[in-house]
C-alpha positions, 0 to 999 in steps of 0.5 A: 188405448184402442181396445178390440172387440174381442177382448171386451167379449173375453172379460165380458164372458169372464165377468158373466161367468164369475157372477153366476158361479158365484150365484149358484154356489152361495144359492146352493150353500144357502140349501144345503146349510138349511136342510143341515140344520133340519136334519140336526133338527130332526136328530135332536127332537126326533121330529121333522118339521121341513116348509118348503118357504123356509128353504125357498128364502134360504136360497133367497138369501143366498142368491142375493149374497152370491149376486153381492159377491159375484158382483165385486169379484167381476168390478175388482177383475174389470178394474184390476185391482191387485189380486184379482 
């Protein structure tokens, strides 16, 4: 079975794209969670108490998970598992 170079060009943008939306989006989760919860924070104790590590390593987490996600998502469609 002789694949052409364009379908491998086809699934290589689909599986670079799967990962990278899966990225931002878990990136972008991971931000907005956390400053939910400085705000739920601030309206509970009236003060706000906002380091920006803290958001960093919450966008951290979240770029590692999107990368483990987006990363099974683009093998489970390279390997046509049913679903996918």
């Amino acid at each position: 079975m002789k694949t052409s170079s364009r379908v491998i060009l086809g699934k290589f943008i689909i599986c670079s794209s799967i990962l990278l939306l899966c990225f931002i989006g878990m990136v972008l989760a991971a931000i907005i969670t956390k400053l939910a919860f400085i705000m739920l924070a601030w309206f509970k104790f009236g003060a706000v108490e906002f380091m920006w590590s803290d958001v960093i390593y919450a966008a951290k987490l979240g770029g590692v998970g999107g990368a483990f996600l987006g990363l099974g998502w683009a093998l489970f469609y390279l390997f046509k598992v049913k679903g996918f």
